[in-house]
N, C-alpha and C positions, 0 to 999 in steps of 0.2 A: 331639493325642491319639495316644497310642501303640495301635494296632490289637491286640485281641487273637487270638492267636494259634493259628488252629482244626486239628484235623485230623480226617478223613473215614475212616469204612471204611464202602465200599459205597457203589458206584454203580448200584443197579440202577431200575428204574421208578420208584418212588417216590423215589427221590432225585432222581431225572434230572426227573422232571416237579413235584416240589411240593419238594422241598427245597432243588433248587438254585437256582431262581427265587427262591423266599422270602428266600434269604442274600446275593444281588445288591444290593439297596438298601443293607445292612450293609454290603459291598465297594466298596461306588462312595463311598460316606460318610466310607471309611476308620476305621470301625469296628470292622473285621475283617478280618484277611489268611485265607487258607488254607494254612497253614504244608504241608499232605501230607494227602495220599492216597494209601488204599491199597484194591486191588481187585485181584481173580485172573483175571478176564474183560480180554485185552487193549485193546479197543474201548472197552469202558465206562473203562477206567482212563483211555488218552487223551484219551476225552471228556470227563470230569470235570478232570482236570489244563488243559485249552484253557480250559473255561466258565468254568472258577473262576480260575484265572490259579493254580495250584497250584505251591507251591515246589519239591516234591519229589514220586515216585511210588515207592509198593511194592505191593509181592502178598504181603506178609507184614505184619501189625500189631504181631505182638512187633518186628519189626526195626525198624518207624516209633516203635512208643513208646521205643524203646532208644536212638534216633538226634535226637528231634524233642524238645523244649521247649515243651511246648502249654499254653495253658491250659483248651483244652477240647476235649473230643472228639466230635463225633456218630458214633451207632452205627447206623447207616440198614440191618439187615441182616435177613431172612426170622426167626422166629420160632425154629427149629431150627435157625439157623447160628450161635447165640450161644454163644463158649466160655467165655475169661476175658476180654476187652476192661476188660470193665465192672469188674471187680478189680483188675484193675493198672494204668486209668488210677485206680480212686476210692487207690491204695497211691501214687498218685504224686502224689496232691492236684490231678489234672486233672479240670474241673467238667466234667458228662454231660448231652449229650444223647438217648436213648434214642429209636427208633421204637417204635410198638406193631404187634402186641402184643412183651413184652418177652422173651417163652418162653412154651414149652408145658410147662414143668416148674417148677412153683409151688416144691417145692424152691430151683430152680439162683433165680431171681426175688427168693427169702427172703434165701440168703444172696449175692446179690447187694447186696440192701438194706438190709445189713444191713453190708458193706462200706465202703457211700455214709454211711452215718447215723454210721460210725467215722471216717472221715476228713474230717467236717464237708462235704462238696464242696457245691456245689450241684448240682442234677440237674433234670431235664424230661423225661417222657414224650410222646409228640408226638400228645396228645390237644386237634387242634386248636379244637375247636369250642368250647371252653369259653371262646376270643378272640374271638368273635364279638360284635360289638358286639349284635345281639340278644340273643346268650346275657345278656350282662351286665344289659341292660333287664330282660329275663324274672328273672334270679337277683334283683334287688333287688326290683321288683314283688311276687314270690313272698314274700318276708320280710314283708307285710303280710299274708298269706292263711295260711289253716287248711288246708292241702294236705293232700290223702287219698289219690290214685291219679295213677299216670300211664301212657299208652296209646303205643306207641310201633309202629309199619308198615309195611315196608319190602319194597318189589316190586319184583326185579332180574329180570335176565336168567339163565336156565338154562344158559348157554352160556361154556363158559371163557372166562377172559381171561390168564390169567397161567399156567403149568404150577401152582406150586407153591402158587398161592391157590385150585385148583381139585382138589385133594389133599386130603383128610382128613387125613393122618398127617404133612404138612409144615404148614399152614397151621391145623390144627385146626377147620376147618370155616368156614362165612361169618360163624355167629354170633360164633366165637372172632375172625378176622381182621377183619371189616368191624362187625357191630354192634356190637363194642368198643366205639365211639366215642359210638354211640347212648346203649348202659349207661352209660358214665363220664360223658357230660352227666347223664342222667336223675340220674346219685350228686352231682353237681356244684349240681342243682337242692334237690334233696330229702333227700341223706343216704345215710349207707353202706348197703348192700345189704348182709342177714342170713342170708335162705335162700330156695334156687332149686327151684324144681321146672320137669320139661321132658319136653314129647314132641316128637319127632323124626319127617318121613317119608322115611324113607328108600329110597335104587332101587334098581328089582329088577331082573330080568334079562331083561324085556320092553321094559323102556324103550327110548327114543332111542336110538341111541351119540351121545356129544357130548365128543368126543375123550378129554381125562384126567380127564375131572369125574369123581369117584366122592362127592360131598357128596348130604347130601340133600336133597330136593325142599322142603320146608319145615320151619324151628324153631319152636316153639312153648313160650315159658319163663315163667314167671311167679317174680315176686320178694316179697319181704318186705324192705322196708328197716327204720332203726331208726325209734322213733317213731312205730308203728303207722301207717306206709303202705304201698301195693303198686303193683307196675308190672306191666304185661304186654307181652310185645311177639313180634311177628310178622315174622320173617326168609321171605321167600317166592324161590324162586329157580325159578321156575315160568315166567317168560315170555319161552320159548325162541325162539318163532318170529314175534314182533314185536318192534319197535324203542320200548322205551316200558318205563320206571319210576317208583317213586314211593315218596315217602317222609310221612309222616304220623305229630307227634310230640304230643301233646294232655297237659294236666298239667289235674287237676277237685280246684277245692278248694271249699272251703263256700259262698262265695261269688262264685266264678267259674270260667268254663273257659278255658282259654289254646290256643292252638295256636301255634305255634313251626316257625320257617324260618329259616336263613340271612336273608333278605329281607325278611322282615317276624313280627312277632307280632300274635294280633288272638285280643281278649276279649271272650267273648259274643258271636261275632261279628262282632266291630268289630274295625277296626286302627288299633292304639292306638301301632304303631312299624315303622316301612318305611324300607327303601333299595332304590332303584333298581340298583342294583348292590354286590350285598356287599364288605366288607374283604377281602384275603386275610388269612382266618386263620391260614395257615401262616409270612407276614412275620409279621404278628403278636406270635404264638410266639416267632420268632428272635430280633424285635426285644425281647421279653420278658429273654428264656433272655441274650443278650448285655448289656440294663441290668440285670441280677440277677448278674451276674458282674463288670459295672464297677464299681457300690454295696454289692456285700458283702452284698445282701440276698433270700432266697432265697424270700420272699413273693412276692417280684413275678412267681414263678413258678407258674403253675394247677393245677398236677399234679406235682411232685415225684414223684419214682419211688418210695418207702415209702409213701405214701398212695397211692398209683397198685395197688398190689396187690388192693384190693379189687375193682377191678374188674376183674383179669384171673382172680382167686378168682370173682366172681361168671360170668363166660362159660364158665371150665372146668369150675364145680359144675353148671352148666348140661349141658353135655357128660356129667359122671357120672351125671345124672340122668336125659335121656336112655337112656344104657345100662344102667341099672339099671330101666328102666319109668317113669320118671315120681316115685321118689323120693324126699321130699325134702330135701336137702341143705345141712348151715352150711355160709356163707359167712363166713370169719372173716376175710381181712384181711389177715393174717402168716403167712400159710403152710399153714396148717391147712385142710383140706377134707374134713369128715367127714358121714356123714351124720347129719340129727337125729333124734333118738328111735328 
């Protein structure tokens, strides 16, 4: 087996902790070399180039795509670092790997997508949870049920972790950065999301200081997807001064209630699907994103980056709505973020 032939930009946290682990089984299998990397931070670059056993290093990505033979790229980079990557590998016929979220500019996102869907590539948004062997139990289960709502809960810490995912204007908030993943299962479950409405609490000038955080204290968004259902869901970044979160994802349909874990699923009550220790979803993914590249077939991929829009459409009508009071907002999908009525 000829290895296919990857290259990296961006080494930072999330690459270093879930992406490069995930691509390790690929490399020992000989599945996949890592042709180059490239990163501006000297540390991170050497570290990436060591773990990965990396052919070549840059601090430039036009010079790696100019120099390198890939046949795929992953784009592991912050939300607001994204320039042309994603253009000039989909012009060079290199298949994409994307992190989320994929931009904060539905714009640069559209015609991104629209670059990918011209050059036939294959692509993957790195919406891992939709590998989860629960997920998959709950999506088929679901296909038998009359689903009407779905409740989704999520209780972090108030307190940064990252500079830039604790920024409003880099990160576009927790909703935009972290409960992505929530939305795009929920859309994964149920269906494209149509219109958001959203209130926001935001901090005032009493608060804590808790270094760069300037996000707010809790989102509060509700959806319309198609096919007459609705989701609601609760982003809380409220529990500053204990060590303790929680997440709580529940889908109510006519004849049953589901709630949903990595770990386990359990109906009515009951648990009807368990593992003692979850899959990595993020191997997963890789393992995914690299047989959809060896087979030519781009099914076998969960989230394609074009269908992946709607739910960076839905987190950011969310955010307009928000700032507008509460609302509410189409969520269209390809670009379009207007409000309704």
């Amino acid at each position: 087996m000829t290895p296919l032939r990857y290259g990296i930009i961006g080494a930072g946290y999330i690459a270093r902790t879930a992406h490069f682990p995930a691509l390790k089984p690929l490399l020992e299998r000989g599945e996949v070399c890592i042709a180059a990397v490239c990163e501006r931070d000297p540390e991170a670059l050497d570290f990436a180039a060591v773990e990965l056993g990396a052919g070549r290093r840059y601090t430039d990505h036009h010079e790696m795509l100019e120099r390198e033979r890939l046949d795929a790229l992953y784009v592991l980079l912050p939300p607001t670092a994204h320039t042309d990557a994603e253009r000039l590998a989909a012009n060079q016929g290199i298949h994409l790997f994307v992190e989320k979220p994929v931009s904060l500019d539905v714009g640069q996102a559209t015609a991104f997508s629209q670059e990918i869907e011209r050059a036939g590539i294959i692509s993957q948004v790195g919406f891992q949870s939709r590998y989860y062997p629960s997920a998959e139990y709950l999506k088929t289960r679901l296909g038998d049920c009359l689903v009407r709502h779905a409740n989704v809960q999520l209780f972090y810490s108030g307190n940064p972790i990252r500079y830039w995912t604790s920024r409003m204007e880099l990160s576009g908030g927790s909703f935009v950065e972290n409960t992505i993943h929530m939305v795009d299962l929920i859309r994964w479950f149920l269906g494209d999301i149509t219109h958001a409405s959203a209130f926001y609490v935001p901090r005032s000038e009493g608060d804590p200081e808790r270094g760069p955080m300037n996000l707010p204290h809790a989102y509060l968004v509700n959806y319309l997807l198609e096919g007459l259902k609705a989701a609601n869901f609760t982003t809380s970044r409220c529990l500053s001064d204990v060590r303790h979160q929680r997440r709580d994802v529940s889908i109510v349909c006519e004849n049953a209630h589901f709630e949903w874990s990595a770990q386990q699923v359990l109906e009515n009550g009951q648990v009807v699907w368990s593992t003692e220790v979850p899959e990595n979803a993020f191997a997963l993914q890789a393992a995914a994103f690299a047989r959809a590249i060896r087979e030519g077939d781009p099914t076998l991929c969960r989230s394609p980056y074009p269908s992946s829009l709607n739910s960076l459409d839905a987190v950011l009508a969310a955010n307009r709505s928000a700032v507008a009071g509460g609302r509410l907002m189409e969520v269209t999908g390809v670009g379009g973020l207007a409000p309704a009525g």
